[in-house]
Every structure is written in structure tokens, then in C-alpha cells.
C-alpha positions in Angstrom: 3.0 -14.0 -4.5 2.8 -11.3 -1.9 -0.4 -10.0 -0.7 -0.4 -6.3 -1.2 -2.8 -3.8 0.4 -2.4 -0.3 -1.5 -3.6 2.7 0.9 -4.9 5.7 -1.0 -6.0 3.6 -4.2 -7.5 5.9 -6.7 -9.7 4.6 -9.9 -8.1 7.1 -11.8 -5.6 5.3 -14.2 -2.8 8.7 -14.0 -2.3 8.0 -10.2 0.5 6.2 -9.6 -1.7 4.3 -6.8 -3.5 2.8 -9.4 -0.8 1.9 -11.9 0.7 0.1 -8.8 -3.2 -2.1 -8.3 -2.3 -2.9 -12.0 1.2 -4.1 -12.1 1.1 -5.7 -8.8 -1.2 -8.2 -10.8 0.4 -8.4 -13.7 3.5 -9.6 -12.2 1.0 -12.2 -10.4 0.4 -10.5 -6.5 -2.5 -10.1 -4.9 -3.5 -6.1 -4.7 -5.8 -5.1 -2.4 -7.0 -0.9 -3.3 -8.1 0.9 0.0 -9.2 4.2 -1.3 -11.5 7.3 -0.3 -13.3 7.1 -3.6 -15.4 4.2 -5.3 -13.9 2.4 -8.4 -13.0 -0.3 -9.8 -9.0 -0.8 -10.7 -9.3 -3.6 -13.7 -11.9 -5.3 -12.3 -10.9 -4.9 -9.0 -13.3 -3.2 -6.5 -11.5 -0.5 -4.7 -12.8 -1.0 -0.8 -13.6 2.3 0.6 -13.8 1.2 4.6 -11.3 -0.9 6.5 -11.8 -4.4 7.2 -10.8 -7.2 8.6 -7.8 -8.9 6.5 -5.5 -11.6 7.1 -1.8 -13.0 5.5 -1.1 -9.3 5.0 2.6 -8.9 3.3 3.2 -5.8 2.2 1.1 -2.4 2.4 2.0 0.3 0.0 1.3 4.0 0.8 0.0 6.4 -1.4 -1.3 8.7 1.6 1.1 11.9 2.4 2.2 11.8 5.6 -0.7 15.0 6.5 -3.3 12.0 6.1 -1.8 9.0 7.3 -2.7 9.3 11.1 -5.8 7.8 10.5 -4.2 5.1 8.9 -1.5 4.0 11.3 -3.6 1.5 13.7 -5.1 -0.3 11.7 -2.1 -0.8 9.1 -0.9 -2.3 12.3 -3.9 -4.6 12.7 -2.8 -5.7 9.4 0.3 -6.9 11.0 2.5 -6.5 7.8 5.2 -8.0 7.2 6.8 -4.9 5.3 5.5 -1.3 4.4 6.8 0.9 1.5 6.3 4.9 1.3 6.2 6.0 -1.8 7.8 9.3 -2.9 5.8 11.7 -1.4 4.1 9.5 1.4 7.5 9.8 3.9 6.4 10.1 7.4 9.7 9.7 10.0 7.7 9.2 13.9 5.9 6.4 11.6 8.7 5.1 10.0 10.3 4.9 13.4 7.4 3.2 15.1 7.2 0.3 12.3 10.8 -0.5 12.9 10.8 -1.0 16.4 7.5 -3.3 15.7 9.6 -4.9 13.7 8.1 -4.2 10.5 10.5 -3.9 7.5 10.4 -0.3 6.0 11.0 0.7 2.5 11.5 4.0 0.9 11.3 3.8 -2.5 8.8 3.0 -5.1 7.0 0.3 -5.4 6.4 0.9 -9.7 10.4 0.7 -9.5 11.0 -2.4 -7.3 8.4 -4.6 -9.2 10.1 -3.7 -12.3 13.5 -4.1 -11.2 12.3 -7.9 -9.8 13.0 -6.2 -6.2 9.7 -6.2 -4.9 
């Protein structure tokens, strides 16, 4: 089980951000949706501030790289063990920076990698 915080979690059910709240579950991890909007993603309150969490494994971005500068320090807080950018959310100076903090960096998709028994 990985804990999973999902940035740019969105209750509508055609965003990928949300079909990646659902499978994360399904295939038994913990998904945490950070979003702009209120929602719920089955059942699952989507948290529209940033707080304090702990035993942080993976983050998953659904932000393009245009929005994610608000993001950066306090995925950092989060002290992750790995971050993914999803097609669409690449964002090099960040991807850089992650590395040499020693965070593991993924491009790919996450919808892919828990399907494939990658993730």
C-alpha cells in the first residue's frame, strides 16, 4: 500500500485525476485528492487547502507545469518518496530539482503503471 496524494483532483469522473483517486483504491492504496474544487471522489472528500500529512509515498500530478509553482514547496514538505507527472503535467527545472533532493521521478501515467502492476 502506498500512500498517494493526487494534486489537481477533480470530482468530475472524465478527468483522468479522478479516475486515478479511484483506481488507486481499487487496487488497495491510500489516495489522497488535493483539488481547487469541492467534491467528493467515491466517498472520498477531495481537500481543497494543504495540510499537514505524513508517510507521504508517492504524489501524482495532474497540475500543468503553468500551475505548479504554487505547488512545489509544499510537495516538498510532503517529503515524497517518489513523484509522477502525468502526460501533460511535465515540468523540467522541477523535475531537476526533485532529483537532486533525491526524490524518484517518473514520467508516465500513473492509470498505466497501476494497471501494468508497475506502480
Amino acid at each position: 500500500m502506498k500512500k498517494t496524494v493526487v494534486i489537481g483532483a477533480s470530482p468530475n469522473e472524465a478527468r483522468y485525476s479522478n479516475m486515478a483517486v479511484r483506481k488507486l483504491t481499487k487496487y488497495g492504496h491510500e489516495a489522497i485528492p488535493l483539488g481547487i474544487r469541492e467534491g467528493s471522489i467515491n466517498n472520498i472528500k477531495i481537500i481543497t487547502n494543504r495540510p499537514e500529512l505524513t508517510d507521504i509515498h508517492t504524489v501524482t500530478m495532474y497540475v500543468g507545469s503553468q500551475n505548479q509553482e504554487d505547488w512545489i514547496e509544499y510537495i516538498y514538505s510532503l517529503a515524497p518518496k517518489r513523484i509522477i507527472f502525468n502526460p501533460g503535467t511535465e515540468n523540467t527545472d522541477f523535475i531537476n530539482d526533485a532529483r537532486k533532493k533525491g526524490i524518484e521521478v517518473l514520467v508516465t501515467c500513473t492509470l498505466i503503471l497501476l494497471d501494468s502492476g508497475g506502480f
